[in-house]
C-alpha positions in Angstrom: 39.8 81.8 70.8 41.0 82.2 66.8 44.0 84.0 66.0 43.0 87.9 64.4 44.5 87.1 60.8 42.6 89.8 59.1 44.0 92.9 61.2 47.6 91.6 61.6 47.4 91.1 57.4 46.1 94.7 58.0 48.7 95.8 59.6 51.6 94.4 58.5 50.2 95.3 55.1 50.4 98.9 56.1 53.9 98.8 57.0 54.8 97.4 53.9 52.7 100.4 52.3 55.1 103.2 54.2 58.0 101.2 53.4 57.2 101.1 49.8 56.8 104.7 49.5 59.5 105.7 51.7 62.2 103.2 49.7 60.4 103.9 46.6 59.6 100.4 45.8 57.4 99.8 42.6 54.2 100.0 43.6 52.5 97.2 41.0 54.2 94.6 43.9 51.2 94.4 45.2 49.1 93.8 42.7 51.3 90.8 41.4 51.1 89.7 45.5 47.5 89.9 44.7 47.0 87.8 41.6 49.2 85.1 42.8 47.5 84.9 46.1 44.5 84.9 43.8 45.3 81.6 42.0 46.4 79.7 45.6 42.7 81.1 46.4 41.3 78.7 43.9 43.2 76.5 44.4 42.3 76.0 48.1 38.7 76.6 47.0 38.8 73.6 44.8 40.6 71.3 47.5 37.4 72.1 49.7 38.6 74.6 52.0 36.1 77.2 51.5 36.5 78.8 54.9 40.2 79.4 54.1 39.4 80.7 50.8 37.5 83.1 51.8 40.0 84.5 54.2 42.1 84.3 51.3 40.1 86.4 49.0 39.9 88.8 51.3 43.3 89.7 52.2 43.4 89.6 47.9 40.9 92.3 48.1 43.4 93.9 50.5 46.3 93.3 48.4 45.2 95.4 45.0 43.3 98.2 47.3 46.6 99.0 48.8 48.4 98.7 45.4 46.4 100.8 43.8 46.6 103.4 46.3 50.4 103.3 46.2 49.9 103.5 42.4 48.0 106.5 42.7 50.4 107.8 45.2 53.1 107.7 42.5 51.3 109.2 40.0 50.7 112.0 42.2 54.3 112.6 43.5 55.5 112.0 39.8 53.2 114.8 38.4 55.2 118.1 37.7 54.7 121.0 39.8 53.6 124.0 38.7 57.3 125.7 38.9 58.8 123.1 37.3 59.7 123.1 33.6 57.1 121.3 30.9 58.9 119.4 28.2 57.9 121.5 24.7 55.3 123.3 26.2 54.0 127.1 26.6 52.4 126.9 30.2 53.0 129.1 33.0 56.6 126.7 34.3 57.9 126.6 30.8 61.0 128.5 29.8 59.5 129.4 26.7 56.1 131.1 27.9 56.3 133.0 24.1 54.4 131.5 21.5 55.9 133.4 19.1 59.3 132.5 20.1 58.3 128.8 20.5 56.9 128.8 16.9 60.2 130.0 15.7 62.3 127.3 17.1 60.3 124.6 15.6 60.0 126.5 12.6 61.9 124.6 9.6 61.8 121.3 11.1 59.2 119.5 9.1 60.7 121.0 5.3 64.5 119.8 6.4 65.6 116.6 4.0 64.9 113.1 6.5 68.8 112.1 7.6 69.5 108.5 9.0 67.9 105.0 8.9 65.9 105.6 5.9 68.3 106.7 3.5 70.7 104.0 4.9 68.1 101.3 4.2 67.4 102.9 0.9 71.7 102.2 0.1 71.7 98.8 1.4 68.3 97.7 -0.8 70.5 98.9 -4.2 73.7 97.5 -3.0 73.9 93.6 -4.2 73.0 95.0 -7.8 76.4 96.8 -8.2 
């Protein structure tokens, strides 16, 4: 009798994947899990151990399914709702659902005189002549 390494990987695996999201954990874990135990897969391949590295490459497989799922999973939760506010936007969860009002609060920006860095830059390149 061989010990079930597949479903306990499976398992514990999916633990780890409701702890993740519960603790909010970066989900890309598991994909760096999966391309180190990628290399230690070659690695036992080339030492002749094909039997094991084939175990290995599955749970690999395993590894970036559940990671991206979890990344999926984030980008879900992270989407806005459709109450929310939108950053600069006119949709139906924006506070300015006008365009006409949202036209008039950008309007002026692109004639004002740049401020900052640039003039800055433009002072220091005609400083050591004085």
């Amino acid at each position: 009798m061989t010990f079930p390494f597949v479903p306990v990987f499976l398992g514990v695996l999916l633990v780890y994947m409701v702890y993740s999201e519960w603790a909010r954990l970066d989900s890309r874990y598991l994909v760096a899990a999966a391309l180190v135990l990628l290399v230690a897969t070659a690695i036992v391949d080339a030492a002749g151990a094909t039997a094991a590295a084939n175990t290995l490459a599955e749970f690999v497989f395993f590894l970036l399914a559940a990671g991206v799922v979890l990344l999926l999973v984030d980008h879900v939760r992270d989407r806005p709702r459709g109450g929310e506010e939108t950053v600069g936007g006119s949709g139906p969860g924006s506070r300015h659902s006008d365009p006409a009002e949202t036209a008039q609060q950008w309007e002026g920006t692109a004639d004002e005189a740049l401020e900052g860095p640039e003039q800055e830059s433009v002072a220091l390149v005609d400083a050591p002549g004085q």
